[in-house]
N, CA, C and O atoms as CSV, one atom per row, in Angstrom:
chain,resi,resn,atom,element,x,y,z
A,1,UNK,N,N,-185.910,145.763,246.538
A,1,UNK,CA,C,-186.664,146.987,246.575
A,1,UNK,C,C,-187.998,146.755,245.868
A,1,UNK,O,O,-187.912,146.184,244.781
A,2,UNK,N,N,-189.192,147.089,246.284
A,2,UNK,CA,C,-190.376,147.204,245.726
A,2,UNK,C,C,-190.728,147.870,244.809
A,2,UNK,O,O,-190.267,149.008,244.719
A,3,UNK,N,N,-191.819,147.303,243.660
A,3,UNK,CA,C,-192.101,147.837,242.682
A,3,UNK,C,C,-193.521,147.904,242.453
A,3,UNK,O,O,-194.227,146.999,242.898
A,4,UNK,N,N,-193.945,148.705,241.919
A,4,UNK,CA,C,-194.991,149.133,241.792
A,4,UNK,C,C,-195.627,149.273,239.937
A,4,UNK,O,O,-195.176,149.887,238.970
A,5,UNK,N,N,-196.726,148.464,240.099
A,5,UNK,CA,C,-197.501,148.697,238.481
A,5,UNK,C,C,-198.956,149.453,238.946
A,5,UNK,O,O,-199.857,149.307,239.772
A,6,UNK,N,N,-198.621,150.218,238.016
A,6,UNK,CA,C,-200.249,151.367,238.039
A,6,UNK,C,C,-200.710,151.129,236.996
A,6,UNK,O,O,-200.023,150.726,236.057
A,7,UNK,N,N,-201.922,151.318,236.933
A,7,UNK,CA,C,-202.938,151.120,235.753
A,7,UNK,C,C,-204.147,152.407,235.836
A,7,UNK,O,O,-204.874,152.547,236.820
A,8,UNK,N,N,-204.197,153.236,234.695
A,8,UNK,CA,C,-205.391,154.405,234.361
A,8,UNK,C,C,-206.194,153.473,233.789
A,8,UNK,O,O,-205.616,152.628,233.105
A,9,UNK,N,N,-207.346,153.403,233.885
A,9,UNK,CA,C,-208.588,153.107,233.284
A,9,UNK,C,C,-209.723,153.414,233.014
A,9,UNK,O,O,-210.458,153.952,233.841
A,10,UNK,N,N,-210.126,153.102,231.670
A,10,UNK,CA,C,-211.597,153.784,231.498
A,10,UNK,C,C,-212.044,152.710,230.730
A,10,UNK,O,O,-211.749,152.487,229.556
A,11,UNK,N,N,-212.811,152.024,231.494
A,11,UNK,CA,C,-213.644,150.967,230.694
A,11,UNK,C,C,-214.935,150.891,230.167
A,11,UNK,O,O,-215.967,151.145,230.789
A,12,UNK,N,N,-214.846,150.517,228.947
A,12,UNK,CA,C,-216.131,151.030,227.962
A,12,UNK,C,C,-216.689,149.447,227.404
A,12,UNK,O,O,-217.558,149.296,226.546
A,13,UNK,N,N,-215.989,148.383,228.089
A,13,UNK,CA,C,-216.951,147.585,227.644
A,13,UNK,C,C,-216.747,146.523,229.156
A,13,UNK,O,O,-215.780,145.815,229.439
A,14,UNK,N,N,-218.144,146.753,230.005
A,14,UNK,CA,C,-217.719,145.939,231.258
A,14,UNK,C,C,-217.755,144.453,231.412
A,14,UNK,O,O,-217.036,143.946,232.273
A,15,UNK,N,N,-218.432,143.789,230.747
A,15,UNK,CA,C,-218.483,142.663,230.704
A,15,UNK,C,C,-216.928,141.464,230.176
A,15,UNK,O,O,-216.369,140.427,230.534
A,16,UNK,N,N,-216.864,142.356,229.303
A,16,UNK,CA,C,-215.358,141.824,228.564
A,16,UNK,C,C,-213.887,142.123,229.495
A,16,UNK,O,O,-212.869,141.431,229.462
A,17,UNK,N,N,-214.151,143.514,230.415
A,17,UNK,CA,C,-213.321,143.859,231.199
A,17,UNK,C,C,-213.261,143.127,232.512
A,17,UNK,O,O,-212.192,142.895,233.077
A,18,UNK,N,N,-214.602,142.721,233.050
A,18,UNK,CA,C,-214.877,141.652,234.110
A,18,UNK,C,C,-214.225,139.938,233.921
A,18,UNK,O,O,-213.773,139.306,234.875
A,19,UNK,N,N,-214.303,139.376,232.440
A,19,UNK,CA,C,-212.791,138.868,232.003
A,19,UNK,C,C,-211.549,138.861,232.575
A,19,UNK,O,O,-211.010,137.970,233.231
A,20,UNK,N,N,-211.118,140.030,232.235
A,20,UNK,CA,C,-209.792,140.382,231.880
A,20,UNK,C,C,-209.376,140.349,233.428
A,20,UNK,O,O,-208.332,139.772,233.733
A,21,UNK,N,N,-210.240,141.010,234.502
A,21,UNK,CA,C,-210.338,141.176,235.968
A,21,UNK,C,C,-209.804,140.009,236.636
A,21,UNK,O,O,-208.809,139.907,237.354
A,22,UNK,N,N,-210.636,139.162,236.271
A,22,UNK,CA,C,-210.288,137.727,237.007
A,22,UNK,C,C,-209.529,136.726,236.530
A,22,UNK,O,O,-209.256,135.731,237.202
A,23,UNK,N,N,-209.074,136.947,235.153
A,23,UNK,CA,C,-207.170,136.063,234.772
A,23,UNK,C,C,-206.289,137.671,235.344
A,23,UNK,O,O,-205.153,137.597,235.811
A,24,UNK,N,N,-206.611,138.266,235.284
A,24,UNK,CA,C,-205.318,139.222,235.643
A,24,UNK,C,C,-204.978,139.015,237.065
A,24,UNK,O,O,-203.982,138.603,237.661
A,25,UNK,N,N,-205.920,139.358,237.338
A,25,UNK,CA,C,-206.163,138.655,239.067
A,25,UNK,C,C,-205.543,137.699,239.445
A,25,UNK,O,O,-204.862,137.828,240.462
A,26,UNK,N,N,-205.577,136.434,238.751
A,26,UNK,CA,C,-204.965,134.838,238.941
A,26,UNK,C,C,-203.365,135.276,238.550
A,26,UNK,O,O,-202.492,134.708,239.206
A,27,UNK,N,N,-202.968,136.182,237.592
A,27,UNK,CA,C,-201.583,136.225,236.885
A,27,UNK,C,C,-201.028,136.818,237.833
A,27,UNK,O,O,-199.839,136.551,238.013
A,28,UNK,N,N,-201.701,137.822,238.757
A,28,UNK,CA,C,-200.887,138.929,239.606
A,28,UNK,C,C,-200.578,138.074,240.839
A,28,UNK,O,O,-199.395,138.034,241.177
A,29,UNK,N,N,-201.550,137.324,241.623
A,29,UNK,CA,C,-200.885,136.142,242.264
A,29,UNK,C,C,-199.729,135.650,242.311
A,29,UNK,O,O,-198.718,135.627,243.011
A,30,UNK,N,N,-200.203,135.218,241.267
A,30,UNK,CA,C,-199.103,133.990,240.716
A,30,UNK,C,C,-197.837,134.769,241.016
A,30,UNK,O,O,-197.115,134.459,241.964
A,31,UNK,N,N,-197.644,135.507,240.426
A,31,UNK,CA,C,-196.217,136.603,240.331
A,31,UNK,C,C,-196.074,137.314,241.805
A,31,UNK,O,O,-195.390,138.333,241.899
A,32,UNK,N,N,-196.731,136.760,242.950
A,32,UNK,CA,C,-196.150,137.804,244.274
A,32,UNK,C,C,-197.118,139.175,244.096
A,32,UNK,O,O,-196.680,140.208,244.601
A,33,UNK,N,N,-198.276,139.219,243.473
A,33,UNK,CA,C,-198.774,140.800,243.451
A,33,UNK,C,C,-199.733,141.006,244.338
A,33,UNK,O,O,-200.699,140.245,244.411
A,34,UNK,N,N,-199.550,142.299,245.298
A,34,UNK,CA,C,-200.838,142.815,245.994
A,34,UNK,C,C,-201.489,143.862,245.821
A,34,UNK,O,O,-201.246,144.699,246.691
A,35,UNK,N,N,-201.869,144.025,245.428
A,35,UNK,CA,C,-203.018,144.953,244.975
A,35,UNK,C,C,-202.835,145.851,246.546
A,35,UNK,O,O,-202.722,145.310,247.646
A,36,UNK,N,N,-202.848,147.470,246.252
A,36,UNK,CA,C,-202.712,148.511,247.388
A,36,UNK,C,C,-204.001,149.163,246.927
A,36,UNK,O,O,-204.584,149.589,247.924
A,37,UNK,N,N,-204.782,149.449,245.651
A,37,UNK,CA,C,-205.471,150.293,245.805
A,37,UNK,C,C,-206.341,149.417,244.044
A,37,UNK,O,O,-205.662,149.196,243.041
A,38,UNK,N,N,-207.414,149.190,244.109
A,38,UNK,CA,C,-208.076,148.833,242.705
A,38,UNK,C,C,-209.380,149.562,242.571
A,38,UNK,O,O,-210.402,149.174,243.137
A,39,UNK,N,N,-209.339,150.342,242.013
A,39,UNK,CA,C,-210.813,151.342,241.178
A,39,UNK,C,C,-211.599,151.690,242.533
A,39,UNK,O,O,-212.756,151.269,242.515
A,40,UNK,N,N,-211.191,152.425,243.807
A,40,UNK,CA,C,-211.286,152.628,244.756
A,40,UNK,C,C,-212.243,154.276,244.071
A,40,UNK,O,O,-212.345,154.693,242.917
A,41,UNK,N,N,-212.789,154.835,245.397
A,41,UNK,CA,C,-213.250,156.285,245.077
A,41,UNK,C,C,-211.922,157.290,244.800
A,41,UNK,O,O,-211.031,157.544,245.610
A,42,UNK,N,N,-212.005,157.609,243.910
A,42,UNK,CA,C,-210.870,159.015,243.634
A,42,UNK,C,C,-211.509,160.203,243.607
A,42,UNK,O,O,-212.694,160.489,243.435
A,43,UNK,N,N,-210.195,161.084,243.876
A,43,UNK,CA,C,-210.617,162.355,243.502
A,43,UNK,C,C,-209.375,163.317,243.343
A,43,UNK,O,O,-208.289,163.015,243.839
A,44,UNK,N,N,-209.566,164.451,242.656
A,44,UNK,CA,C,-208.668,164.810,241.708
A,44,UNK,C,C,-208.224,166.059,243.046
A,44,UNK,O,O,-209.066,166.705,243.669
A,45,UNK,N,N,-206.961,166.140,243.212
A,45,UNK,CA,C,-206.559,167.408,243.943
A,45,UNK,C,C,-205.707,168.351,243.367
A,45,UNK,O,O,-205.159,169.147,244.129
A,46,UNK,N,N,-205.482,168.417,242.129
A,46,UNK,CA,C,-205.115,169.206,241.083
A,46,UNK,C,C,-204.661,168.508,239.698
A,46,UNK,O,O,-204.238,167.373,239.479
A,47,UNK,N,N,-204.942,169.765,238.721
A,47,UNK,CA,C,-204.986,169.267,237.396
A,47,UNK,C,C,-205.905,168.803,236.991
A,47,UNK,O,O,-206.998,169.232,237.361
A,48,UNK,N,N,-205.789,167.484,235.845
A,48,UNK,CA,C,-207.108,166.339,235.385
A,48,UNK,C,C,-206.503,164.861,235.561
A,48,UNK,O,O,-205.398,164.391,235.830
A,49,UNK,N,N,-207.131,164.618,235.421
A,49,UNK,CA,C,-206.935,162.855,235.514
A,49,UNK,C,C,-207.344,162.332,234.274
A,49,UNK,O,O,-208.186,162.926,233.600
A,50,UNK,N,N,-206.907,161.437,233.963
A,50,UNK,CA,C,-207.567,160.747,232.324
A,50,UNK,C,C,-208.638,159.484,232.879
A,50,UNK,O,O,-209.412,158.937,232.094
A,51,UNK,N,N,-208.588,159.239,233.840
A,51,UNK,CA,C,-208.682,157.591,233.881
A,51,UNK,C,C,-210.002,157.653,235.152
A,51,UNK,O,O,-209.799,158.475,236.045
A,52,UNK,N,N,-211.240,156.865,235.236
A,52,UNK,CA,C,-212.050,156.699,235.679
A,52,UNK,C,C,-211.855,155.817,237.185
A,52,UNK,O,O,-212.510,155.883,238.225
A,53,UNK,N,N,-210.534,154.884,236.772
A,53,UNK,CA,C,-209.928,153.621,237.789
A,53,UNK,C,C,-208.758,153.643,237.551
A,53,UNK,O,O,-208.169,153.696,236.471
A,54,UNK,N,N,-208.259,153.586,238.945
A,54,UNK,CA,C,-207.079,153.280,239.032
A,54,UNK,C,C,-206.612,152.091,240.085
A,54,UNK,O,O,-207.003,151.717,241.191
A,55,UNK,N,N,-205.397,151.626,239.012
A,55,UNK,CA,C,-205.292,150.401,239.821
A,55,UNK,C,C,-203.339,150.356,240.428
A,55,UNK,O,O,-202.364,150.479,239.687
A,56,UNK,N,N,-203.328,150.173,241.745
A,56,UNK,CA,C,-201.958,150.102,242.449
A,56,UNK,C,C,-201.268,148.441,242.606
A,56,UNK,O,O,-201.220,147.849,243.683
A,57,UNK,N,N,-201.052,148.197,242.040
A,57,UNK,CA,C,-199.776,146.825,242.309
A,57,UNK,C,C,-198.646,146.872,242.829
A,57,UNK,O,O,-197.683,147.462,242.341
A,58,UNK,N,N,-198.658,146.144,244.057
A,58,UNK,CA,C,-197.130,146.272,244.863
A,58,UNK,C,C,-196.699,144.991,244.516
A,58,UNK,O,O,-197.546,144.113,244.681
A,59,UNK,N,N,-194.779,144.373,243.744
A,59,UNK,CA,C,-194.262,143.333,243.729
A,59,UNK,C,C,-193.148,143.248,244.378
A,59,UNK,O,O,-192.847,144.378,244.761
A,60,UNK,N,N,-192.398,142.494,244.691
A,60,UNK,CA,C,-191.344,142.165,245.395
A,60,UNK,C,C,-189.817,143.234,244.606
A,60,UNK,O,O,-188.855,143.903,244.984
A,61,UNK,N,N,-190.386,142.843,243.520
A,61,UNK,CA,C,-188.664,143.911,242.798
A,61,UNK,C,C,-189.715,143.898,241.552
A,61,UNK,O,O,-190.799,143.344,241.368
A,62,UNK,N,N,-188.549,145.128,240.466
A,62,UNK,CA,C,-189.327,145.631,239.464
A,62,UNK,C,C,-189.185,144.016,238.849
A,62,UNK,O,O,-190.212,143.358,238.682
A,63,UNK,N,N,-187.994,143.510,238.567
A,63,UNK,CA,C,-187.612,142.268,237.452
A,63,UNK,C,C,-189.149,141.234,238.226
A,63,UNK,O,O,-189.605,140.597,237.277
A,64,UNK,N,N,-189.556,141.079,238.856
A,64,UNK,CA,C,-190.962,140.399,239.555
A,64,UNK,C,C,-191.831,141.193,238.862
A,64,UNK,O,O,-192.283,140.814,237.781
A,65,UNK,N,N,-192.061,142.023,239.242
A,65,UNK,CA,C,-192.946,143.071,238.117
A,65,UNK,C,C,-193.244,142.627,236.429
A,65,UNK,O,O,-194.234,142.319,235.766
A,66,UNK,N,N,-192.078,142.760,236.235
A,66,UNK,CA,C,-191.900,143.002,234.581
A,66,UNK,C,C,-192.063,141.370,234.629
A,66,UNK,O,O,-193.021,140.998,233.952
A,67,UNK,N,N,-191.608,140.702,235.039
A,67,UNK,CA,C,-192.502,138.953,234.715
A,67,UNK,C,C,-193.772,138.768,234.761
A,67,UNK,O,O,-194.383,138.119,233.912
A,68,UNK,N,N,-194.225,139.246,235.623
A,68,UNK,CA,C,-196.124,139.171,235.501
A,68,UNK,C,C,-196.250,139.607,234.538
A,68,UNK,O,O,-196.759,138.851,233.711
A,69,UNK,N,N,-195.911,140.936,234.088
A,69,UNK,CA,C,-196.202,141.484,232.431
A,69,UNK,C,C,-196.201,140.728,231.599
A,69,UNK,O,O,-197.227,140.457,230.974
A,70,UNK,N,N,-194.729,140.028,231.300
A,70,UNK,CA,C,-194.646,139.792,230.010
A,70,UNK,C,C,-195.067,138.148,230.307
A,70,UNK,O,O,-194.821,137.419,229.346
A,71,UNK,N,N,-195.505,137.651,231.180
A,71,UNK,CA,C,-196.616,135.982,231.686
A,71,UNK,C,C,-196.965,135.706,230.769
A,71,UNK,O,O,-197.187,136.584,229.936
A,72,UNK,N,N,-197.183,134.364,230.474
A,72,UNK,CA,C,-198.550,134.211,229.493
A,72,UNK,C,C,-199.490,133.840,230.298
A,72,UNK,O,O,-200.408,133.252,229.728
A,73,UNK,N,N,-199.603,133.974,231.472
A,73,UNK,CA,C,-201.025,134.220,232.133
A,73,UNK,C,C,-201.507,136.231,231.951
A,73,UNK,O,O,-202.557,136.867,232.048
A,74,UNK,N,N,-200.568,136.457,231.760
A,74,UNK,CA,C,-201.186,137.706,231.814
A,74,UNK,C,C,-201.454,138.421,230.306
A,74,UNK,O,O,-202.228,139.226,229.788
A,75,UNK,N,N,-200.407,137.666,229.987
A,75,UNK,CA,C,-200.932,138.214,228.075
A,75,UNK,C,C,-202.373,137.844,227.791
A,75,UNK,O,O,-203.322,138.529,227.408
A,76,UNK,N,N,-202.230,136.255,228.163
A,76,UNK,CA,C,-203.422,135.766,227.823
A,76,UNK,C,C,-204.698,136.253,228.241
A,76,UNK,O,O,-205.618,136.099,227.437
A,77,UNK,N,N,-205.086,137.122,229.945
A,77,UNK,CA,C,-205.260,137.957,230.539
A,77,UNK,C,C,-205.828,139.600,229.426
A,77,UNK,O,O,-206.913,140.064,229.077
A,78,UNK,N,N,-204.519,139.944,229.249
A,78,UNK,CA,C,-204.187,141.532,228.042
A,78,UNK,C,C,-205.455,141.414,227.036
A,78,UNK,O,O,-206.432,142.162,226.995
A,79,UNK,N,N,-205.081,139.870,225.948
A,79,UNK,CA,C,-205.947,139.479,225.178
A,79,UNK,C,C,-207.597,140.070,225.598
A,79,UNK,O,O,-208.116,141.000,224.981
A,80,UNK,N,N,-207.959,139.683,226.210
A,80,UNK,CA,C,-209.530,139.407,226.587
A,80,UNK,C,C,-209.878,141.327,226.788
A,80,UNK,O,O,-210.937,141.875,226.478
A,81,UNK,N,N,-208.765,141.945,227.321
A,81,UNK,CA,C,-208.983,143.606,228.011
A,81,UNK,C,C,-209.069,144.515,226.217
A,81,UNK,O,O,-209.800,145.459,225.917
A,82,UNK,N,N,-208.063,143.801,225.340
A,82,UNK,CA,C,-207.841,144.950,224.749
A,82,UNK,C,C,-209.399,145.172,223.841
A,82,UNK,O,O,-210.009,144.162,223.489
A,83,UNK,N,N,-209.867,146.364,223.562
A,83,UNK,CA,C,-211.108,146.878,223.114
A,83,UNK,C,C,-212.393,147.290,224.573
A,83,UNK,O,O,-213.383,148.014,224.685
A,84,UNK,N,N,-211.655,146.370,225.430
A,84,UNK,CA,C,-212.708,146.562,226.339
A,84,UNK,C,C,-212.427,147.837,227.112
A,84,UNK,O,O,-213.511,148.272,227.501
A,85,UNK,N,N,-211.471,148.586,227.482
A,85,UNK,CA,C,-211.318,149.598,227.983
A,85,UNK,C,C,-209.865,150.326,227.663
A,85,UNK,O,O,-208.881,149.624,227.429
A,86,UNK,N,N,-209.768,152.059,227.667
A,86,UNK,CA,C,-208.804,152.510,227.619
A,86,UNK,C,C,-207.488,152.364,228.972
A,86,UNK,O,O,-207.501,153.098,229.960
A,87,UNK,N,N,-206.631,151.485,228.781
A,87,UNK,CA,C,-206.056,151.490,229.224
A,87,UNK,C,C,-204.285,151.564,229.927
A,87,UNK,O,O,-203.687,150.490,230.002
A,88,UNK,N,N,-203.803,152.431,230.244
A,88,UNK,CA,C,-202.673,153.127,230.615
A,88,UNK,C,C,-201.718,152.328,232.005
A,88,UNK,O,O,-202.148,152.316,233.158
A,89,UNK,N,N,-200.409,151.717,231.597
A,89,UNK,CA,C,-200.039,150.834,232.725
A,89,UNK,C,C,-198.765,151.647,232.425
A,89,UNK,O,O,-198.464,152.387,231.489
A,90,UNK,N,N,-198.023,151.197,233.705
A,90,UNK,CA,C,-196.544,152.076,234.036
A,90,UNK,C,C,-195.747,150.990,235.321
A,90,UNK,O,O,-196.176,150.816,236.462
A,91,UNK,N,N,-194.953,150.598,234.932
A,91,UNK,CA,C,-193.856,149.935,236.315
A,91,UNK,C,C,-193.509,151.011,237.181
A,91,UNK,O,O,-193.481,152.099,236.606
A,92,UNK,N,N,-193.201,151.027,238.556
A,92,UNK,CA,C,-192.054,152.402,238.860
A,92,UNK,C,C,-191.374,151.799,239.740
A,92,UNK,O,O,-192.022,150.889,240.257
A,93,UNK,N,N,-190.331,151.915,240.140
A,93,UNK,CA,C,-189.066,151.283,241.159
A,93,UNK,C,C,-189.360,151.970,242.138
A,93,UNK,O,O,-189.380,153.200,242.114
A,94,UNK,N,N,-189.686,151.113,243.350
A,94,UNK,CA,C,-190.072,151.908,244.607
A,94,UNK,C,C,-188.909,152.381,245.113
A,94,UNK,O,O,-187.830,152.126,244.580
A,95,UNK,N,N,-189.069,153.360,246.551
A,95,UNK,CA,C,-188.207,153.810,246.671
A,95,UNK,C,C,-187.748,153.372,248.003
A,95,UNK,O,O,-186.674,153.774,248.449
């Protein structure tokens, strides 16, 4: 069953986040990840939104999922993001 990682974002430092973009990028690969939707135009159809970007990851199963996470391509990846933008990630078990 497919799994899905979302990411809210609000990035406040772009250069450092443009980093983080392209090892995360290489880590999500690596792990089977396709990207369904990355910092595309949004728009809000009720409520608020926190996040400026949002990012959709489709993996093969959640346990595929949760390995890219805890990677050390992707920590190493994490490293370079954290300060550079507010950011909000979530697994969900597709359905």
């Amino acid at each position: 069953m497919p799994a899905y990682i979302v990411a809210i974002v609000n990035v406040t430092d772009p250069a450092a986040y443009d980093e983080y973009r392209l090892l995360a990028g290489t880590a999500m690969q690596r792990y089977g990840g396709r990207f369904l939707a990355r910092g595309g135009k949004s728009e809000v159809l009720e409520g608020s939104f926190p996040g400026s970007r949002v990012v959709v990851v489709e993996y093969e199963s959640l346990e595929q999922a949760r390995r890219f996470y805890h990677s050390p391509e992707y920590q190493a990846a994490r490293s370079k993001r954290l300060g550079a933008a507010d950011f909000n990630m979530i697994v969900i078990d597709g359905a």
